[in-house]
mmCIF file of the N, C-alpha and C atoms, coordinates in Angstrom:
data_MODEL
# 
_entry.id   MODEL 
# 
loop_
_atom_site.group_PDB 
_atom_site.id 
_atom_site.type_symbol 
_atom_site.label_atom_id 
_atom_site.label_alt_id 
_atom_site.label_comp_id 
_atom_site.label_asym_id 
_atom_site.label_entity_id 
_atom_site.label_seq_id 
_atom_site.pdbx_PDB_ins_code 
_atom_site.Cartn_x 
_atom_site.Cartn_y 
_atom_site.Cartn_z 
_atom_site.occupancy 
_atom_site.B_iso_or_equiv 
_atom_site.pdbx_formal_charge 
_atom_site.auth_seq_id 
_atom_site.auth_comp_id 
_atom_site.auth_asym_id 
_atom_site.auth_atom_id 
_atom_site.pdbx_PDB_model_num 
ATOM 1   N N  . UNK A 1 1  ? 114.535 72.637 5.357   1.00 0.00 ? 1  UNK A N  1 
ATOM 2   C CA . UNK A 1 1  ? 114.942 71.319 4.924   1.00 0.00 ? 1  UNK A CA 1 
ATOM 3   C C  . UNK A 1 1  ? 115.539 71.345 3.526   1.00 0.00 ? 1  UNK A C  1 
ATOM 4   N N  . UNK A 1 2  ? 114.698 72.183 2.824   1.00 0.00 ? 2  UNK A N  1 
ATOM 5   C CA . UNK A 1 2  ? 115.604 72.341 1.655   1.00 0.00 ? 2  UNK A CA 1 
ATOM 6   C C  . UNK A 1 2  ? 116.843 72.460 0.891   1.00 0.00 ? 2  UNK A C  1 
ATOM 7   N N  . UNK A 1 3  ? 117.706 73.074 1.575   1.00 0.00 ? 3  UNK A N  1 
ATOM 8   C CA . UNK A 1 3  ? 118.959 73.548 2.083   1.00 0.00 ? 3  UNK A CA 1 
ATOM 9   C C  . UNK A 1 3  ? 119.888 72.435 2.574   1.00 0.00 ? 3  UNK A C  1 
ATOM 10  N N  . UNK A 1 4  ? 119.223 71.552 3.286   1.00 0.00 ? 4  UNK A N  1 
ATOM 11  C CA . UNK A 1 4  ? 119.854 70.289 3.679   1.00 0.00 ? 4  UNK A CA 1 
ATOM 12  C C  . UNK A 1 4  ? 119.932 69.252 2.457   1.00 0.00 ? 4  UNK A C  1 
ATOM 13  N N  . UNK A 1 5  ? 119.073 69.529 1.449   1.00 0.00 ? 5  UNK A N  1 
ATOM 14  C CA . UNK A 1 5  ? 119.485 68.516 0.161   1.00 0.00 ? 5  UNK A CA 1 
ATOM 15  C C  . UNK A 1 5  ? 119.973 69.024 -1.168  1.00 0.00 ? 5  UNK A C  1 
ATOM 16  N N  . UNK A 1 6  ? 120.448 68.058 -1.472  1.00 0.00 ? 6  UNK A N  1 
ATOM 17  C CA . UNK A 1 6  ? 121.136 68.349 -2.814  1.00 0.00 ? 6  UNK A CA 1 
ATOM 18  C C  . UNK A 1 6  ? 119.800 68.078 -3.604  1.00 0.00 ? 6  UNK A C  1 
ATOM 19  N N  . UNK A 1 7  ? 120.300 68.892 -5.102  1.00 0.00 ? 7  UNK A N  1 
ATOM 20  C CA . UNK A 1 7  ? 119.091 68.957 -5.908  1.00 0.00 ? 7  UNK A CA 1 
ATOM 21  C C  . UNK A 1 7  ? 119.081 67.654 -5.912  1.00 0.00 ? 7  UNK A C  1 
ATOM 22  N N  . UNK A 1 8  ? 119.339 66.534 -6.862  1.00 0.00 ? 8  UNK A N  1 
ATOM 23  C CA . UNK A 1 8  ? 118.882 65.419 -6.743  1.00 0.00 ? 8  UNK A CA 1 
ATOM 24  C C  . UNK A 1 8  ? 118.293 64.745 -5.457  1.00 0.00 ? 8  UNK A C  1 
ATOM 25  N N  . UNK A 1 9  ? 118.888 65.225 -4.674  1.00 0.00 ? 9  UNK A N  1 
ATOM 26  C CA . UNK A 1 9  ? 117.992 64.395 -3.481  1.00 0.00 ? 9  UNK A CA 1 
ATOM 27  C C  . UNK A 1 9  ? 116.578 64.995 -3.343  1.00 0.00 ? 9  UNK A C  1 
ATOM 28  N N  . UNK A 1 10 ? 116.641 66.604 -3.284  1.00 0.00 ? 10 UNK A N  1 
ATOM 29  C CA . UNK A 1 10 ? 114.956 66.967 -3.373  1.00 0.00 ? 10 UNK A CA 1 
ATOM 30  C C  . UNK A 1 10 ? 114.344 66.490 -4.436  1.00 0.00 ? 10 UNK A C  1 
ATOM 31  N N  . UNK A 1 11 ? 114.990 66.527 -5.506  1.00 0.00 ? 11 UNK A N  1 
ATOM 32  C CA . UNK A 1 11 ? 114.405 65.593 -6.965  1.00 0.00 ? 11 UNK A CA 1 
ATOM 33  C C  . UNK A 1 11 ? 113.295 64.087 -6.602  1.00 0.00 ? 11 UNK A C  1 
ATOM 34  N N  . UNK A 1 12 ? 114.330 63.231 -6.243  1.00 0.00 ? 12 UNK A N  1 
ATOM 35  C CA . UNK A 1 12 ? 113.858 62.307 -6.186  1.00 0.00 ? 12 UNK A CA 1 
ATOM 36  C C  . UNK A 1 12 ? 112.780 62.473 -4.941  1.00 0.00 ? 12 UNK A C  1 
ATOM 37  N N  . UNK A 1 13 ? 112.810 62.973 -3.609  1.00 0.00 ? 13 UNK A N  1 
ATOM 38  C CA . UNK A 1 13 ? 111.423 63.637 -2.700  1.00 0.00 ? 13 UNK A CA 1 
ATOM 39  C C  . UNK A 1 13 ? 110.457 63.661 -4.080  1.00 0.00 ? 13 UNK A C  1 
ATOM 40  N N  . UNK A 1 14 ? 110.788 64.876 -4.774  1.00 0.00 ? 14 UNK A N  1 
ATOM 41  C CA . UNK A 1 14 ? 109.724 65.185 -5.638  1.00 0.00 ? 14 UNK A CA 1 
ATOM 42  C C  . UNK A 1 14 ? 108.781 63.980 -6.561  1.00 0.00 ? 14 UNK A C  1 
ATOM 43  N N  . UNK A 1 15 ? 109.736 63.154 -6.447  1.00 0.00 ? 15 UNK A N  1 
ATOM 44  C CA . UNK A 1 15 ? 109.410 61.759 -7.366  1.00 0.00 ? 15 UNK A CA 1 
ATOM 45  C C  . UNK A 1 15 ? 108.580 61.185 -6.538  1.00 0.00 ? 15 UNK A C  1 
ATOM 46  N N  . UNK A 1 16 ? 108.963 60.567 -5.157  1.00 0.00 ? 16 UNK A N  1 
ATOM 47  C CA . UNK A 1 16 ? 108.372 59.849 -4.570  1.00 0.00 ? 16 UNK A CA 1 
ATOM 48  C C  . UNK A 1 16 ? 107.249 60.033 -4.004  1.00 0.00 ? 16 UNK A C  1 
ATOM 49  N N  . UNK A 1 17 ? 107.063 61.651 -3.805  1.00 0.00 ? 17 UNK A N  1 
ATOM 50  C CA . UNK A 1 17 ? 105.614 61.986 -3.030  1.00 0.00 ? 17 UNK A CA 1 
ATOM 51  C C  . UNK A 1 17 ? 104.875 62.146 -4.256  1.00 0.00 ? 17 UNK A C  1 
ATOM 52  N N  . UNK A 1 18 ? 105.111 61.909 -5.451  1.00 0.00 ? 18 UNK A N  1 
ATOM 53  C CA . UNK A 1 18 ? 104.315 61.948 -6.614  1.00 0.00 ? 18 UNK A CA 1 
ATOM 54  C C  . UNK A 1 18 ? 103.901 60.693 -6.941  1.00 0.00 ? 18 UNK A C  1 
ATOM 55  N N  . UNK A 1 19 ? 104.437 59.772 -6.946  1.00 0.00 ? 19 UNK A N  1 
ATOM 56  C CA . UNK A 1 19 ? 104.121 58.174 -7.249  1.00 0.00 ? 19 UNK A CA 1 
ATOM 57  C C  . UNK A 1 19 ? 103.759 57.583 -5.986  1.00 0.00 ? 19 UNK A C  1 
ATOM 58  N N  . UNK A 1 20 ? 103.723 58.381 -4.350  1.00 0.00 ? 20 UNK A N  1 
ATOM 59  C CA . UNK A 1 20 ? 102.668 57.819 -3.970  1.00 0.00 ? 20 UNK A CA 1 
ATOM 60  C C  . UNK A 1 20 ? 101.218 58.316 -4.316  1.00 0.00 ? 20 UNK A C  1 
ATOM 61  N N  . UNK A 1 21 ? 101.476 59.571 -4.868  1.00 0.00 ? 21 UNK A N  1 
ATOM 62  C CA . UNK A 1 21 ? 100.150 60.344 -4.461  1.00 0.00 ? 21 UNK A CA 1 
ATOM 63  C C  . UNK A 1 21 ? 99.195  59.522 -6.084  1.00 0.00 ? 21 UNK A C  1 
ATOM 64  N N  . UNK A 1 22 ? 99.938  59.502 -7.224  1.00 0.00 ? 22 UNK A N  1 
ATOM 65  C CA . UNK A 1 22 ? 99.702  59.078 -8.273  1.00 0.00 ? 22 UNK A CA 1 
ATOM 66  C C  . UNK A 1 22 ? 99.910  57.507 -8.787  1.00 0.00 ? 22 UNK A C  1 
ATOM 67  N N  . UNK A 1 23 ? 100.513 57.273 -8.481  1.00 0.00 ? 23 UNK A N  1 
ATOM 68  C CA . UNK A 1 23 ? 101.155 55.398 -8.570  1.00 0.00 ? 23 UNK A CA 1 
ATOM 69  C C  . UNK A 1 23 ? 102.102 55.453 -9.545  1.00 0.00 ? 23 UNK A C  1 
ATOM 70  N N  . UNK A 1 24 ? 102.715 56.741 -10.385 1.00 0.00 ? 24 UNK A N  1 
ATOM 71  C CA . UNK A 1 24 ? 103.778 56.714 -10.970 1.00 0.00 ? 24 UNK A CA 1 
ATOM 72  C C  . UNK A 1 24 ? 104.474 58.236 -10.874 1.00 0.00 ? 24 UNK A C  1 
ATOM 73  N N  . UNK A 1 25 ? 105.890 58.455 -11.084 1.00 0.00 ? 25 UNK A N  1 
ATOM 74  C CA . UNK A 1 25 ? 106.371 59.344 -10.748 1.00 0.00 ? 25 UNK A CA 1 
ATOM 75  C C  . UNK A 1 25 ? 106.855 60.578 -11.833 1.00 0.00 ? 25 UNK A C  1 
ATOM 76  N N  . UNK A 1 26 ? 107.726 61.576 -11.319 1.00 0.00 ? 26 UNK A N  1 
ATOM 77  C CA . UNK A 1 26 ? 107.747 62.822 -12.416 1.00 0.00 ? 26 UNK A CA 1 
ATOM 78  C C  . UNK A 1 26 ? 108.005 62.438 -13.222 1.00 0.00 ? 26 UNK A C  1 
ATOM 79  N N  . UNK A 1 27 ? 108.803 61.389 -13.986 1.00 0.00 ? 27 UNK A N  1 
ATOM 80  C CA . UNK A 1 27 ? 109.466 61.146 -15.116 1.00 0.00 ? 27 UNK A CA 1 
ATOM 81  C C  . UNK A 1 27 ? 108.998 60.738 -16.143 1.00 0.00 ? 27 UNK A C  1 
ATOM 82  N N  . UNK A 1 28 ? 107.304 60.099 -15.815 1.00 0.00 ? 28 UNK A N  1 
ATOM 83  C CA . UNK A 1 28 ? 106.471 60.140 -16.655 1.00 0.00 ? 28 UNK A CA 1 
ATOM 84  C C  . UNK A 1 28 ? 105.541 60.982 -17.443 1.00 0.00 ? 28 UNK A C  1 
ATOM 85  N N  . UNK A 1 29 ? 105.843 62.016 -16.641 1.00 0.00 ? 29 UNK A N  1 
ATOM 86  C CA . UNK A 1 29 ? 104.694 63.668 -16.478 1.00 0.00 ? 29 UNK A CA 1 
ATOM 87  C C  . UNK A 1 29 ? 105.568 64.559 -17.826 1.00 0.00 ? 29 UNK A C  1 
ATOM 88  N N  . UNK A 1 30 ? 104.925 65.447 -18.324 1.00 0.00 ? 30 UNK A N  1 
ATOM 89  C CA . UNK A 1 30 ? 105.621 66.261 -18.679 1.00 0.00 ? 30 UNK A CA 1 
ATOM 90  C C  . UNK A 1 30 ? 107.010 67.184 -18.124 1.00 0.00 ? 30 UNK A C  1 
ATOM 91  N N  . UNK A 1 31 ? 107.623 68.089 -18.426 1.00 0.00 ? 31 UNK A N  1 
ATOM 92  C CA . UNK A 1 31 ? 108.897 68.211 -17.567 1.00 0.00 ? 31 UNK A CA 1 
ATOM 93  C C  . UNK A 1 31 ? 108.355 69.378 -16.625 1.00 0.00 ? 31 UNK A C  1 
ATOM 94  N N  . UNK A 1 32 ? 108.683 69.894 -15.620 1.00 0.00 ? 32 UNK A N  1 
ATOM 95  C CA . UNK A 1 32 ? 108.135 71.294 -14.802 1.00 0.00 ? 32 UNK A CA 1 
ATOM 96  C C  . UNK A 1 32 ? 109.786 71.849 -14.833 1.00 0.00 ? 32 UNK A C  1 
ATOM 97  N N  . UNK A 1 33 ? 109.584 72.432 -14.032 1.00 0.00 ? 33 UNK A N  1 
ATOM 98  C CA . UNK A 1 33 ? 110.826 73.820 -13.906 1.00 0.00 ? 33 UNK A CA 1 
ATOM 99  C C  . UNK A 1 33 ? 111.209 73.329 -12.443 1.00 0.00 ? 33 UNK A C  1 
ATOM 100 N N  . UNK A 1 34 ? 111.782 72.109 -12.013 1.00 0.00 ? 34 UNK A N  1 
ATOM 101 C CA . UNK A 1 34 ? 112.511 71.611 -11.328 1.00 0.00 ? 34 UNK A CA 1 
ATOM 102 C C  . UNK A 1 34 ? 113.486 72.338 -10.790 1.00 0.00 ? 34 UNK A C  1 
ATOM 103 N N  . UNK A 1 35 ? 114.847 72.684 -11.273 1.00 0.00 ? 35 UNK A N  1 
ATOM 104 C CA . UNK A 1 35 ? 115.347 73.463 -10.780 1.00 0.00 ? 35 UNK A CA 1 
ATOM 105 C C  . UNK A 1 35 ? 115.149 74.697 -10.250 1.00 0.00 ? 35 UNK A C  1 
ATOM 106 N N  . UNK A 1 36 ? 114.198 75.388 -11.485 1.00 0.00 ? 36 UNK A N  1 
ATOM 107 C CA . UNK A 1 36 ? 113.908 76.620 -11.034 1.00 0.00 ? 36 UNK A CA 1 
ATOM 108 C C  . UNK A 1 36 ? 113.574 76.492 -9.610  1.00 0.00 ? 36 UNK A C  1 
ATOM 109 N N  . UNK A 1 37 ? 112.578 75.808 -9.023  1.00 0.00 ? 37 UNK A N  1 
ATOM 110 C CA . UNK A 1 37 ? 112.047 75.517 -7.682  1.00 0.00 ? 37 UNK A CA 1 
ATOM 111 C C  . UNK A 1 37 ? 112.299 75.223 -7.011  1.00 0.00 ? 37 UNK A C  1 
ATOM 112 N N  . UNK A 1 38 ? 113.920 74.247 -6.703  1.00 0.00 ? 38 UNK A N  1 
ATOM 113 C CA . UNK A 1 38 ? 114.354 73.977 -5.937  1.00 0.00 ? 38 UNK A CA 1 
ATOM 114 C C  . UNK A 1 38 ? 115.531 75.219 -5.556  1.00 0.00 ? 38 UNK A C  1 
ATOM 115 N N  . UNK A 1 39 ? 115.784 76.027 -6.672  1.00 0.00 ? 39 UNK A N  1 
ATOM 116 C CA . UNK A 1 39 ? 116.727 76.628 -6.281  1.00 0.00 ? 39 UNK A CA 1 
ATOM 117 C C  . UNK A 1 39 ? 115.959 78.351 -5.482  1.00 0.00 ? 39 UNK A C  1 
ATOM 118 N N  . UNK A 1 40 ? 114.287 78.323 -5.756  1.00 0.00 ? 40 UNK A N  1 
ATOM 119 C CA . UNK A 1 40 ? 113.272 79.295 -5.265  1.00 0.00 ? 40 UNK A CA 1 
ATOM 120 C C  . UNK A 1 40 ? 113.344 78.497 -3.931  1.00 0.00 ? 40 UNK A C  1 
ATOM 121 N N  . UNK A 1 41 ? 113.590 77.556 -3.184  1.00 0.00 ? 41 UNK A N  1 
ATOM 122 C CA . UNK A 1 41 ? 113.633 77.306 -2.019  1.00 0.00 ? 41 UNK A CA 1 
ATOM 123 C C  . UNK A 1 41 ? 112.402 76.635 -1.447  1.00 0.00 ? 41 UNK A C  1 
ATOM 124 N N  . UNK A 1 42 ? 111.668 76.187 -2.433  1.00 0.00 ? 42 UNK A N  1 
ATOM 125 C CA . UNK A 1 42 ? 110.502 75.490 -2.269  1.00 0.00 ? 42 UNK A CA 1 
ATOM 126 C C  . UNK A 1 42 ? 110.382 73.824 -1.461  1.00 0.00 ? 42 UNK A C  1 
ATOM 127 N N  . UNK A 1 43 ? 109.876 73.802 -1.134  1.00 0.00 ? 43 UNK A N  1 
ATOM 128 C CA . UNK A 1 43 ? 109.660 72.128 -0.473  1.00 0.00 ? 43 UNK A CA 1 
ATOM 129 C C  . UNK A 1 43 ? 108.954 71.390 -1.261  1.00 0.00 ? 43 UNK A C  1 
ATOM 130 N N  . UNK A 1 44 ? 109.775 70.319 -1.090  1.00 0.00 ? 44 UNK A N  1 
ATOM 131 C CA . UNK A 1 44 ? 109.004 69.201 -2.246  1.00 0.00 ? 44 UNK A CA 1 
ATOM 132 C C  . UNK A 1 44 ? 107.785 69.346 -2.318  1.00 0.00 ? 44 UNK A C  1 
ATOM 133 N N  . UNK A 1 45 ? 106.934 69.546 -1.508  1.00 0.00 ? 45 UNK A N  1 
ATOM 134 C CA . UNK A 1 45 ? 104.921 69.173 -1.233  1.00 0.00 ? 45 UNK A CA 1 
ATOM 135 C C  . UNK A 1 45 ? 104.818 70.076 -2.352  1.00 0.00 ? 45 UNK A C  1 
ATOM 136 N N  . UNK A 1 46 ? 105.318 71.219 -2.183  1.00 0.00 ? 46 UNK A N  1 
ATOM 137 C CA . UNK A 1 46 ? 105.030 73.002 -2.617  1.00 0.00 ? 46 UNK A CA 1 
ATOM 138 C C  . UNK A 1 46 ? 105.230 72.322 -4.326  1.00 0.00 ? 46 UNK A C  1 
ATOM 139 N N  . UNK A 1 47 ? 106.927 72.030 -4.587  1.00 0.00 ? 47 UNK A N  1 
ATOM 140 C CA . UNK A 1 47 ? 106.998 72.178 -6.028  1.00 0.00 ? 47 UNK A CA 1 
ATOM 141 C C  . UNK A 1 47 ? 106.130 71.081 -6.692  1.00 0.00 ? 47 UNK A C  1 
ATOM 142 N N  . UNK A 1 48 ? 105.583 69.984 -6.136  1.00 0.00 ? 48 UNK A N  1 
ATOM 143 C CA . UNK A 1 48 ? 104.776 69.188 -7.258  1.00 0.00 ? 48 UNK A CA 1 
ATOM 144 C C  . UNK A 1 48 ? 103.245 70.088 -7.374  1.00 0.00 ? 48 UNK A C  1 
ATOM 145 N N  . UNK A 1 49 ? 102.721 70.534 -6.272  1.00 0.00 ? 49 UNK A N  1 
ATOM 146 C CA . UNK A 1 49 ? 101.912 70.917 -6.407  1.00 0.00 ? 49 UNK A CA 1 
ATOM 147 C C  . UNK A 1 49 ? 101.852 71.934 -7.670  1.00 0.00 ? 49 UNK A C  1 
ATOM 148 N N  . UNK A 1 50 ? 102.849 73.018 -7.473  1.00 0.00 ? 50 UNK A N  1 
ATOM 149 C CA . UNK A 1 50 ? 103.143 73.835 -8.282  1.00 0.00 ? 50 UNK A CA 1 
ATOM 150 C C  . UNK A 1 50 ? 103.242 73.375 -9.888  1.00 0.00 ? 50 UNK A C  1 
ATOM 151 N N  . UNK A 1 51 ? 103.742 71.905 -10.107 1.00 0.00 ? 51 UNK A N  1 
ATOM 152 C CA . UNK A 1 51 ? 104.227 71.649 -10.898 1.00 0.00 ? 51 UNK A CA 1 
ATOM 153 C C  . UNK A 1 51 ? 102.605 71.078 -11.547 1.00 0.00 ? 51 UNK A C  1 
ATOM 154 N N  . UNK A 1 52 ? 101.779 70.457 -10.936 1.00 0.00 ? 52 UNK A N  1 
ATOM 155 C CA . UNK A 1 52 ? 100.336 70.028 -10.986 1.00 0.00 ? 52 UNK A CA 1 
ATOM 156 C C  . UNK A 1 52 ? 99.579  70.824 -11.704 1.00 0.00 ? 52 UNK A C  1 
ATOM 157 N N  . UNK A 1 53 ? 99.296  72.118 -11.354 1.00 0.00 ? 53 UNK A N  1 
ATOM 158 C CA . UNK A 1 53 ? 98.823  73.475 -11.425 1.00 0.00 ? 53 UNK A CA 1 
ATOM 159 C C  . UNK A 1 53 ? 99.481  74.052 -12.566 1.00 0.00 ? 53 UNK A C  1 
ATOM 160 N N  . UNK A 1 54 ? 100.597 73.860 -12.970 1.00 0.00 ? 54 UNK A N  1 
ATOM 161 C CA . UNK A 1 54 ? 101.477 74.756 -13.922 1.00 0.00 ? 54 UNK A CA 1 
ATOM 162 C C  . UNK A 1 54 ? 101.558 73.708 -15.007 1.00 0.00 ? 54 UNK A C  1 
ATOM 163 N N  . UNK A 1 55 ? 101.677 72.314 -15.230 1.00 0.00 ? 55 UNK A N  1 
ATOM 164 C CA . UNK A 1 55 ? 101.993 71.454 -16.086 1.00 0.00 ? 55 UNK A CA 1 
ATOM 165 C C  . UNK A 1 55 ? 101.102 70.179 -16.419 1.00 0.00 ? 55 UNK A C  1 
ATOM 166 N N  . UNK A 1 56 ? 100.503 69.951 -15.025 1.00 0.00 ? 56 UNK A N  1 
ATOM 167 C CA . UNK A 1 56 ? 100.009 68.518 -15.365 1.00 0.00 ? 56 UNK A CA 1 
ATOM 168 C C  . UNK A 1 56 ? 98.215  68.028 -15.300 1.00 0.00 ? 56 UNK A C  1 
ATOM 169 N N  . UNK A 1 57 ? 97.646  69.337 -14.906 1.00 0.00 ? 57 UNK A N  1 
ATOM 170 C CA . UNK A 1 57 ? 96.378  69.209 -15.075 1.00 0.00 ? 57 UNK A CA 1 
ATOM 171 C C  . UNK A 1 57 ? 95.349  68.434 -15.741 1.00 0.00 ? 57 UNK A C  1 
ATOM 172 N N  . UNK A 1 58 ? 95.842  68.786 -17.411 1.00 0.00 ? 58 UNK A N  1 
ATOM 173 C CA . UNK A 1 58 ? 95.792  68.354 -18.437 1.00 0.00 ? 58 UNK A CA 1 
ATOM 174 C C  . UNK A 1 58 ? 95.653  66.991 -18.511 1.00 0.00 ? 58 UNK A C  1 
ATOM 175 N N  . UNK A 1 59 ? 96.774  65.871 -17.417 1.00 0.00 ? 59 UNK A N  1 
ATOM 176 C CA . UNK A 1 59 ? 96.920  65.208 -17.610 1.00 0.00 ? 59 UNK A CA 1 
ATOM 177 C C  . UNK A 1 59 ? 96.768  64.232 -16.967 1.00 0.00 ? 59 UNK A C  1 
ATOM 178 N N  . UNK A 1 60 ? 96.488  64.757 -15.455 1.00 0.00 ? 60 UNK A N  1 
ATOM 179 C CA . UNK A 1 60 ? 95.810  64.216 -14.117 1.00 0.00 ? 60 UNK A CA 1 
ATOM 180 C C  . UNK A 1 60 ? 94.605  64.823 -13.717 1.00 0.00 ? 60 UNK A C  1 
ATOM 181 N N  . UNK A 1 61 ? 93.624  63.601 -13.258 1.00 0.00 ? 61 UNK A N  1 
ATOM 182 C CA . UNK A 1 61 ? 92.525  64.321 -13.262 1.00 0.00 ? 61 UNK A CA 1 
ATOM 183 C C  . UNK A 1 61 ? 92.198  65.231 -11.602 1.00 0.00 ? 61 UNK A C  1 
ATOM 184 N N  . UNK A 1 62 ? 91.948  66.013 -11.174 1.00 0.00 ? 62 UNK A N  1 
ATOM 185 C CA . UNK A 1 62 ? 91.867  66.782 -9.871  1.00 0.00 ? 62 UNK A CA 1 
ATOM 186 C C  . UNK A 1 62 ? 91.707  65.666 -8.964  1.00 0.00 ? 62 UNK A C  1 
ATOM 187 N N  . UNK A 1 63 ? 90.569  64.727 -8.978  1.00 0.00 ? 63 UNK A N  1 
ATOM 188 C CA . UNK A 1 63 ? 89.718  63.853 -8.159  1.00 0.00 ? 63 UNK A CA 1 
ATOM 189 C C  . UNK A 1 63 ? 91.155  62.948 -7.357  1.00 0.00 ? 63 UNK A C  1 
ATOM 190 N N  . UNK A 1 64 ? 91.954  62.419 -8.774  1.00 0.00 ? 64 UNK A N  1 
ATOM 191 C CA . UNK A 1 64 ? 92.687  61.643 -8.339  1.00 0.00 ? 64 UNK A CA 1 
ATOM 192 C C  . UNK A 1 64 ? 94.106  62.067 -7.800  1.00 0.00 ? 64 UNK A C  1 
ATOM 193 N N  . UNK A 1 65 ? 94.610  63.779 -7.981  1.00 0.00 ? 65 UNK A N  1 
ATOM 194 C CA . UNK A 1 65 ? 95.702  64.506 -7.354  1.00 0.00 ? 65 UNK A CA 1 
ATOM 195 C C  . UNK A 1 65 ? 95.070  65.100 -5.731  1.00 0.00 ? 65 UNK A C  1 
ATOM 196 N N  . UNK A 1 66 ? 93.931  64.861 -5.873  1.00 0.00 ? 66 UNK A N  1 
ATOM 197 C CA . UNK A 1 66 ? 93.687  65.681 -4.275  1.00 0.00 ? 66 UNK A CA 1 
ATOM 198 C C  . UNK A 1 66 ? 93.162  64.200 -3.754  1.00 0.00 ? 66 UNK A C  1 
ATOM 199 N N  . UNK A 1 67 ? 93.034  62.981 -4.131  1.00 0.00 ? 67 UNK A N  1 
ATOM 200 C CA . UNK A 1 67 ? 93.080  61.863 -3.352  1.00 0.00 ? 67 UNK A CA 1 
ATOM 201 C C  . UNK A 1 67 ? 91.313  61.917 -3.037  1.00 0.00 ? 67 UNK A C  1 
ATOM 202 N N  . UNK A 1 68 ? 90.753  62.036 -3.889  1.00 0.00 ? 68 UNK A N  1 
ATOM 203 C CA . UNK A 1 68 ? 89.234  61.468 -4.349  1.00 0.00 ? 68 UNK A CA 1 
ATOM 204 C C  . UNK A 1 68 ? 88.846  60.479 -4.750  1.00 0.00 ? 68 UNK A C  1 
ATOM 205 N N  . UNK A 1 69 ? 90.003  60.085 -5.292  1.00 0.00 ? 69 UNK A N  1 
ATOM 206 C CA . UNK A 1 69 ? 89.153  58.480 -5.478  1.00 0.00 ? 69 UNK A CA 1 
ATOM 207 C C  . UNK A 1 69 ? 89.251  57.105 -4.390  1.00 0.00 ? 69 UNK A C  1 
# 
């Protein structure tokens, strides 16, 4: 599927499965390596996660990224 979108279009995927999962989206987060990941061939699910783990820990708490609360 990847392949079928333009970076911005996986971009914004990346946005939206983030502000459902969170109630607001990447643009509020610190920055991740976006491109890098889209152009590694990753699927949206893959790069936020990645991006979670690599950037935003800090800043989201686990409970509420794995849908605990």
């Amino acid at each position: 599927m990847v392949n079928e979108l333009s970076f911005k279009q996986w971009e914004k995927q990346c946005d939206t499965l983030v502000a459902k999962r969170i109630g607001f989206g990447i643009y509020c987060l610190p920055d991740a390596m976006w491109r890098d990941m889209y152009d590694d061939g990753l699927e949206p699910i893959d790069a936020i996660d990645d991006a979670y783990h690599d950037q935003w820990q800090e800043f989201i708490p686990a409970e509420l990224w794995d849908g605990e609360y």
